[in-house]
Structures are given as C-alpha cells and as structure tokens.
TIPA-106326 format. One line per 10 residues: number of its first residue (from 0); their letters; for each residue x, y, z of C-alpha. Coordinates in Angstrom, 3 decimals. Layout:
N
NUM = a = X/Y/Z | ... .
//
This chain:
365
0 = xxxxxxxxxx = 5.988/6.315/7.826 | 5.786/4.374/4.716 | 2.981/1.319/4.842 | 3.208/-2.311/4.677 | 1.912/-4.191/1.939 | 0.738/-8.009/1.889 | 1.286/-9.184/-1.224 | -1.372/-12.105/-1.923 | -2.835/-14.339/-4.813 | -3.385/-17.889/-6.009 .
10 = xxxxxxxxxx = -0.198/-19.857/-6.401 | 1.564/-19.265/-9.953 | 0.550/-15.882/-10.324 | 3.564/-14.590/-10.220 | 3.811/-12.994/-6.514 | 7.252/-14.129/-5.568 | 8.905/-13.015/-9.010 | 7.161/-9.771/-8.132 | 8.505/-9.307/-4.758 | 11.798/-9.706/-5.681 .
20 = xxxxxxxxxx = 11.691/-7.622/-8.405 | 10.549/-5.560/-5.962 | 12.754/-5.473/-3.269 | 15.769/-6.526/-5.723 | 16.381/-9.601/-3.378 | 16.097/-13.535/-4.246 | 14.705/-13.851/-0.573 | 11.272/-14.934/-1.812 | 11.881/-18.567/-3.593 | 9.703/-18.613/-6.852 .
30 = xxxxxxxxxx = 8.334/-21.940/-8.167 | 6.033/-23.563/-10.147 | 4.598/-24.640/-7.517 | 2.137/-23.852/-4.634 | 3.205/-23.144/-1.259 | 7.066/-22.647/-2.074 | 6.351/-19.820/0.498 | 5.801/-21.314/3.552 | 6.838/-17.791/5.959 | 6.029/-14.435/4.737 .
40 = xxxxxxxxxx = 9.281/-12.988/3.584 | 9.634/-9.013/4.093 | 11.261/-6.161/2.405 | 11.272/-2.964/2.410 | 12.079/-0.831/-0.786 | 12.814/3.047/-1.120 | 9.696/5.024/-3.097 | 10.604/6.398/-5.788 | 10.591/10.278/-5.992 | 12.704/12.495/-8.700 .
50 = xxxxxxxxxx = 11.909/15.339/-6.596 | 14.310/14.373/-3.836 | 17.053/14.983/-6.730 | 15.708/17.817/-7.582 | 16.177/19.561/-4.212 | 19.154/18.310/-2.745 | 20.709/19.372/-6.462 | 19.395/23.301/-4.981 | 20.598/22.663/-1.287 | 23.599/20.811/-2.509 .
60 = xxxxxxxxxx = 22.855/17.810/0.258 | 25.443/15.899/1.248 | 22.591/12.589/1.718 | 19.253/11.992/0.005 | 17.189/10.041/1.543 | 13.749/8.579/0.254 | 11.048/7.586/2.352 | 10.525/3.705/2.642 | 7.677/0.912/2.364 | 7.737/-2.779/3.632 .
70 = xxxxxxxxxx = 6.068/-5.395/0.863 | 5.237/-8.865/2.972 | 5.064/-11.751/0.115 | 2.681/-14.027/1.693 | 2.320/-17.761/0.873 | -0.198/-18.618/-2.527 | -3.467/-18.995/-0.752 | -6.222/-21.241/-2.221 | -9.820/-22.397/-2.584 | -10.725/-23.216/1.536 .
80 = xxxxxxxxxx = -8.399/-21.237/3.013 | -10.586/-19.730/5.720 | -10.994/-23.423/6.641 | -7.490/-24.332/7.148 | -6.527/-25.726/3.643 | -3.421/-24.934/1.966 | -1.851/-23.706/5.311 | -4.721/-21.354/4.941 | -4.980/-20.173/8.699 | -1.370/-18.637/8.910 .
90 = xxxxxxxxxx = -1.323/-16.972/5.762 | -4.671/-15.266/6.741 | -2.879/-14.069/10.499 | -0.218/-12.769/8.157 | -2.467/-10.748/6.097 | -4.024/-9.506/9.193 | -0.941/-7.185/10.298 | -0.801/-5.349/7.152 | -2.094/-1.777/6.408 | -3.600/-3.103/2.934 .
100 = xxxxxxxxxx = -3.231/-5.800/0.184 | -2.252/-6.332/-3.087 | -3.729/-8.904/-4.870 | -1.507/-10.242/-7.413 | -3.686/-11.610/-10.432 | -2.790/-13.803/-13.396 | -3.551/-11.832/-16.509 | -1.305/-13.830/-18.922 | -1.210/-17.029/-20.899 | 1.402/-19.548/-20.566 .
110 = xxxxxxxxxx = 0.774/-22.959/-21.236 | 4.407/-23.898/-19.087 | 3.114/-22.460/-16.097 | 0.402/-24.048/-14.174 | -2.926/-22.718/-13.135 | -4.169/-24.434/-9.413 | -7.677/-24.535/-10.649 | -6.832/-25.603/-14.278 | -8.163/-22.406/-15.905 | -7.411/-18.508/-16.318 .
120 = xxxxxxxxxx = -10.160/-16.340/-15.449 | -8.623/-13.488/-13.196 | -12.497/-12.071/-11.595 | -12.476/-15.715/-10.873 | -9.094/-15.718/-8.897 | -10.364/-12.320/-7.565 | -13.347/-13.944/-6.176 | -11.641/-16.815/-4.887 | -9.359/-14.851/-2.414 | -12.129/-12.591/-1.276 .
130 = xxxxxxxxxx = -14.595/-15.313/-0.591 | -11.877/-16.833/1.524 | -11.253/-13.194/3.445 | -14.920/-12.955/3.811 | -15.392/-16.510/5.209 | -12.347/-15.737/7.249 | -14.268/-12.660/8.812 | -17.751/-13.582/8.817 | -16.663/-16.724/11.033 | -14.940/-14.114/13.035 .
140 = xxxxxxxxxx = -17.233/-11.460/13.701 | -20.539/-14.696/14.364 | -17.468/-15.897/17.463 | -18.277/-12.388/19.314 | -21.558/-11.781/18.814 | -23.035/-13.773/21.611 | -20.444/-12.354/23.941 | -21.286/-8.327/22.752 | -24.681/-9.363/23.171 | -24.346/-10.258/26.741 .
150 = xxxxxxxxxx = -22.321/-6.913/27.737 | -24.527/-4.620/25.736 | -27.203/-5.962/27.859 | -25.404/-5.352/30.581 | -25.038/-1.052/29.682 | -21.514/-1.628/28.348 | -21.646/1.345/25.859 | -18.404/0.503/23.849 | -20.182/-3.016/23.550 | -23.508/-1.413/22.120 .
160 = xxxxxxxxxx = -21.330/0.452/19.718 | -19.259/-2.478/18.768 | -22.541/-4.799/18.065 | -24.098/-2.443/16.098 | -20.974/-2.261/13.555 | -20.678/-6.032/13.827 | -24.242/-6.442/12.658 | -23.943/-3.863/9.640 | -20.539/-5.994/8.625 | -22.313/-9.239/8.766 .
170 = xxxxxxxxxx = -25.061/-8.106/6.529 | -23.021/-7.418/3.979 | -20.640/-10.374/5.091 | -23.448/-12.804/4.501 | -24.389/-10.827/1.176 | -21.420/-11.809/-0.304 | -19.463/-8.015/0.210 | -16.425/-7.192/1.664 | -15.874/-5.331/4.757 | -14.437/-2.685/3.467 .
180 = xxxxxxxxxx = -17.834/-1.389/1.887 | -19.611/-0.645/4.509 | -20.507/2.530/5.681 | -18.290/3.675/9.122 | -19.184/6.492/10.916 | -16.106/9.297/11.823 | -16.401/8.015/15.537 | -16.400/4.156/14.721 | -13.277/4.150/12.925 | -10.805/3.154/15.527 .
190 = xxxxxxxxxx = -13.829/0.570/16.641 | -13.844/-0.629/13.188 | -10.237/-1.107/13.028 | -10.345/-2.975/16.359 | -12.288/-5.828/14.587 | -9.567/-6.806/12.511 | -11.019/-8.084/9.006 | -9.199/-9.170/6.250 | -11.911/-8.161/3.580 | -11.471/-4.586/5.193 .
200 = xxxxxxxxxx = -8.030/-3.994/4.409 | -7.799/-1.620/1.207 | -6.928/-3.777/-2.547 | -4.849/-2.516/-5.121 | -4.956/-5.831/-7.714 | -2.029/-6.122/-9.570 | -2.461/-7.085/-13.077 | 0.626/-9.618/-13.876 | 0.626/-9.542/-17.604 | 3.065/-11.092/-20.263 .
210 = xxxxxxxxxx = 5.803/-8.642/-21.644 | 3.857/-7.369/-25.075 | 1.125/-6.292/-22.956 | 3.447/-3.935/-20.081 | 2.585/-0.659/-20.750 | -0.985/-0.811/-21.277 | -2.138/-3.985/-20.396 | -4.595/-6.430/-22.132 | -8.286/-7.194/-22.422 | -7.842/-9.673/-19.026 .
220 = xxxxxxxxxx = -6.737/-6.903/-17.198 | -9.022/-4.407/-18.403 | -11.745/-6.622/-16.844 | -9.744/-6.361/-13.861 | -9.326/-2.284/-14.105 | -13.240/-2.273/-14.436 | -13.942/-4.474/-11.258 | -11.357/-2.227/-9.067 | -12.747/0.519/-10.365 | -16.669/-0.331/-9.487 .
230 = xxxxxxxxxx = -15.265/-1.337/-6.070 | -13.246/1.662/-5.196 | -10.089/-0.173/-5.553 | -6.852/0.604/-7.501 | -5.265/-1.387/-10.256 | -2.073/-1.419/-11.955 | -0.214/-3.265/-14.975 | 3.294/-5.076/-14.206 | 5.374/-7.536/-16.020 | 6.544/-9.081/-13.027 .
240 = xxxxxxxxxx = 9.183/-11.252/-15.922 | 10.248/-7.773/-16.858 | 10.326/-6.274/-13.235 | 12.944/-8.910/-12.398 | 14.503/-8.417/-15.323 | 15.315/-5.135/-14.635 | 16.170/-5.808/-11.245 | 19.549/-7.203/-11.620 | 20.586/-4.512/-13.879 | 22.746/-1.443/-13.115 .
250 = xxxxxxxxxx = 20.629/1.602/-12.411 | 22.519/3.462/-15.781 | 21.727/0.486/-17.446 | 17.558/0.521/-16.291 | 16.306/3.495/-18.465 | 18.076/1.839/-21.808 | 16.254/-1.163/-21.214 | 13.312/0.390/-20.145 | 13.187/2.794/-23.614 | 14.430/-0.110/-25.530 .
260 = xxxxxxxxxx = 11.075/-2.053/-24.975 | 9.084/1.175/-24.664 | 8.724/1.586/-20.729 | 8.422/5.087/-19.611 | 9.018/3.712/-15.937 | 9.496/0.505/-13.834 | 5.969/-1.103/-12.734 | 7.307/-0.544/-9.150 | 7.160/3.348/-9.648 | 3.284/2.785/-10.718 .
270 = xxxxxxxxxx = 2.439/0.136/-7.973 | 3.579/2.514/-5.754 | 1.863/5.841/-6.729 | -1.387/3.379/-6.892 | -0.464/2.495/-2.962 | 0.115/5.947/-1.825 | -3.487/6.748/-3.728 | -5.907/3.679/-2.238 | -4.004/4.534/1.163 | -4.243/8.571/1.066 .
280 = xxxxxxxxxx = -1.020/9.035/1.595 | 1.435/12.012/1.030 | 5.130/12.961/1.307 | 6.690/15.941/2.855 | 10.363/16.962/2.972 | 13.239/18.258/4.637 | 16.083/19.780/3.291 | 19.261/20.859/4.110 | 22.983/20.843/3.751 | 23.318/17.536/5.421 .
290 = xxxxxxxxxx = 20.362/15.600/3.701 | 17.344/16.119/1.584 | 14.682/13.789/3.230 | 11.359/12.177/2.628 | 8.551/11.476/5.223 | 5.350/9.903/4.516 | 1.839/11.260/6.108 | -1.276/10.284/5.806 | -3.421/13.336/3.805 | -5.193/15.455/6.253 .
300 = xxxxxxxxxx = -2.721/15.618/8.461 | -1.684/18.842/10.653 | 1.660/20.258/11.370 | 2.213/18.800/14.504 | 1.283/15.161/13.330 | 3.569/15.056/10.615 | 6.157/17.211/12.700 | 5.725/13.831/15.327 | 7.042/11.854/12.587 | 9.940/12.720/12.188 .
310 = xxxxxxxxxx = 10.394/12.813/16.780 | 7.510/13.004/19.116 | 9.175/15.407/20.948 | 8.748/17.848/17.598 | 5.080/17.099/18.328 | 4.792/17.510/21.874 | 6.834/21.069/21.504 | 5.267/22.367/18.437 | 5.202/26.076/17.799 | 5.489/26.210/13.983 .
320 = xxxxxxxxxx = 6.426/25.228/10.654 | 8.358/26.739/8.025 | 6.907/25.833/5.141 | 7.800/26.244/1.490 | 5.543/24.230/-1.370 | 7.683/22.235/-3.541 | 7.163/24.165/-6.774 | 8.138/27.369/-4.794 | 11.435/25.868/-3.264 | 12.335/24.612/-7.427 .
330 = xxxxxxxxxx = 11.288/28.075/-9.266 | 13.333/30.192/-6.885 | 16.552/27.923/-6.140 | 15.926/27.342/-2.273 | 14.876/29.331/0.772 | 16.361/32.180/0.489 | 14.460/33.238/-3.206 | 11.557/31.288/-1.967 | 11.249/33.899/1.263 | 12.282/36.896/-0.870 .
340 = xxxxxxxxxx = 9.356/36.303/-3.440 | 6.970/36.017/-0.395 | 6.934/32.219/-0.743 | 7.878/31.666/2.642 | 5.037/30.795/4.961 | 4.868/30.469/8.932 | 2.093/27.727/9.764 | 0.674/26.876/13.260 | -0.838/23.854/14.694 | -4.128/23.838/12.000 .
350 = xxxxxxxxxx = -2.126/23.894/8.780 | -2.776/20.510/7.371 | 0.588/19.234/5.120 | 0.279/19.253/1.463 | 2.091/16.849/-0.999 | 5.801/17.967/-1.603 | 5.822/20.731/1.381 | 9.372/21.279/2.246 | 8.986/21.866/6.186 | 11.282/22.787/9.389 .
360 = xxxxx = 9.532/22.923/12.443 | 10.342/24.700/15.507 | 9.666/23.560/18.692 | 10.239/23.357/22.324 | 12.359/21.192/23.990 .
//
C-alpha cells in the first residue's frame, strides 16, 4: 500500500514539469498555458529507501523491491471552479478519489512565464484553491441536509450521527475553514470519510522555487512553510526545472549533478518523506534470498493488518510474526546474529508494526 496523490494548483505553477520529473515520463504535456491537462494523467513512482540496499546487500537478494505510490497530475484549476469554470467540475471529481493533495504553489519569479491572475502571491494561490474546495463542499454537504433531516426525524440513528457531523463541517465551512479542521470523534471517522470533501483531504504544498533557491527555499516559500505549519500541513521545497532536469539523466550520473549544484537529494526523496509524514504512514520489510521487499502501513497498525497486506489469507491465518527491527537486522548481519544476540522477537496479534521492522509471518492456511 503506497497512497495516491492529486497533484493540484493554478495553471503555470509548474505541476506538469513536476509530475514528470516525478514519474520520469513526458505523459503529462507542460505548457504555458492553462488547461493543457484536460484528463488526469497517473503514475506511479518507487519511494525511495537506501535501506532496501542495505539489507538485500546482508541477505544477498536476488530482487529488491521498493514499495510504490501513484501521483494523479490533475488539470490547473482556477478562480470559480466549484461553479463549473475552467472545466472546474471534473477536476474537482478527480481530486475526490485521492487519499490527499499536493498543492503545487508558485514561489518563483519569471517574467516569461505567465501568472492566470496577473500577480505572484502564493497564500493568495493557496487561498484560491481552497476557497474553491470549500465552495465545492459546502454546496455539497447544504444538498443533504434536508434529506438527513427528514430520516433523523424518522429514528434513523446513522442519519442523526451523520447530521450532526454535517452541521459541525458547515460551521466551519461557512467560516471560511477547511474540512479537515474539524474535530472527528474515533467512531465518526469512517462517517466522516463517507462525506467525501475535498477541503478534508490532507495538503502537503509544494513550494516550486527557481534553481538558486533549491535547497532551502526563499522568503515566498517561507510564508508558505509558516501557513502549513499553523494549519497542520506539510511543506516542502522543489525545483521542479531541476527535478526534470535530473530526470533524464543516468542514475550514476544523478548524485554528480546533484553535488555539483549542492543537492544532498532529489526533491522527490523530500516530497515523499513529507507524504508518508501528513499521511502517518510507515514501511515494513521482508527479506530473503529471493527479494528484499517494501510494504507500506499506515502507523498503528497490528501484525495481522500489515501481515493482510502483503495476502489476506496471511491475515485471516495469523499466528505470529517474526520480527527483527531494522537496526538489529544491520548491526548483526541478518537473522541468524540478530536471534543469537536476543534480537529476535516472536509477536502476536497486538504488536503494532514499527518503521523498518523486518517481518515473516506465520500463518494458517
């Protein structure tokens, strides 16, 4: 499990060089123009992770394997688009089916390329997209709210419990928040996700800035770093120009251009630690002969869950996992030094996963 990404923003901000940078495809066309995306185009890109290397090198695997994540470039959306304008109302659907969103914002200056509202202000872009997610949602959520009424009236208890949510999003709907802030009880969390807003979806903004300004940015997206912060949101620099740069070029060939203009690592590697953070996510492995492999779990999650990854049948069956901790596996060269400095562990069905467990499960067929 990996997650899917919408990749959104005013047109000209640079999300269809990023995508391909991303994925290392031309498949998203990018123009100086709005709306050269008219369908969402989708790829999915391995996550980065030098431990992988690092323990198939000790099990001598034959295969690595890296766990993967989708990235959905989605058309340039624009002032109205919760009305319809700009192709607004597909682009919005689109953005719908993904787990969160990455907002692509314009933190660079360049007279040649055009701005669609004629000035560069990045909170103002910001604010821009999430009115129109907002708009999108509170004209959603007012659509239901007659018919809720009428079957909580009725004693429909999931319809009580659905109203009352409803109401506490459209306050701060109509306040001029985002979904995503307010407060969800344990229990309504599957309700909540059942509604289906856009300004719910977790943001990492993605600070596009020009080349001098890669590593640590500039003062436009420091303003940016200080809004996601205040919001609970992630944020992370990128040269999309340099991401695609680096894209066509031979992975020996990356890291010299990388230390040449003082890179410690591709903005991909960052975007995607910044993902795995906003989403909670976490990887576990499994290693072997045959292949060293990456899985992707949500934190929290128990041995069974993340053993149903990999084959629901693993889950159904579970009886245990044998579990090493990454560090453990590394300082004494595999299982077999790992189990004879006591380092070898045998969890049941409470043992919730931690980041870089190396795990085989037993189970019944």
């Amino acid at each position: 499990m990996g997650f899917k990404c919408g990749i959104v923003g005013l047109p000209n901000v640079g999300k269809s060089t990023l995508f391909n940078a991303l994925t290392q495809t031309a498949a998203a066309q990018a123009a100086n123009y709005p709306f050269c995306t008219i369908e969402p185009n989708v790829g999915d890109v391995a996550v980065p992770d030098p431990r992988l290397d690092a323990l198939a090198g000790i099990a001598s695997s034959k295969e690595i394997i890296p766990t993967r994540l989708t990235f959905v470039d989605i058309a340039g959306l624009v002032r109205g688009a919760s009305k319809g304008e700009g192709l607004g109302n597909q682009f919005l659907a689109n953005i719908r089916e993904c787990d969160a969103v990455a907002h692509v914002v314009r933190c660079f200056v360049d007279d040649d390329v055009t701005h669609v509202e004629n000035r560069l202000s990045p909170i103002d872009d910001i604010e821009i997209i999430e009115t129109e997610l907002m708009l999108a949602d509170l004209d959603s959520l007012e659509k239901r709210v007659v018919a809720l009424e009428k079957k909580a009236k009725g004693g429909d208890k999931e319809a009580k419990e659905t109203l009352a949510l409803v109401d506490r999003c459209l306050v701060l709907l109509r306040d001029g928040r985002p979904a995503r802030l307010v407060e969800v009880k344990p229990e309504e969390k599957k309700l909540f996700a059942g509604l289906g807003l856009l300004s719910s979806k977790p943001v990492l903004y993605v600070c596009n800035v020009e080349e001098e300004s890669a590593d640590a940015g500039n003062a436009l997206s420091a303003a940016v770093a200080a809004r996601a912060k205040a919001e609970g949101a992630e944020s992370v620099v990128v040269s999309a120009k340099i991401e695609s740069e680096i894209a066509v070029l031979p992975p020996a060939e990356q890291k010299d251009y990388l230390d040449a203009i003082g890179l410690a690592e591709p903005g991909l590697n960052r975007a995607i630690r910044a993902g795995y953070a906003l989403l909670h996510l976490v990887t576990y492995f499994t290693v072997g002969p045959k292949e060293t492999r990456a899985w992707t779990i949500t934190e929290g999650t128990r041995a069974p869950a993340a053993a149903g990854v990999i084959h629901s049948d693993f889950e159904k069956g579970f009886i245990r996992s044998e579990t090493i901790a990454y560090a453990d596996y590394v300082a004494f060269k595999g299982e077999a030094g790992a189990r004879d400095n006591g380092k070898f562990r045998l969890e049941g069905k409470d043992y919730v996963v931690a980041d870089g467990d190396v795990l085989h499960f037993r189970f019944n067929n």
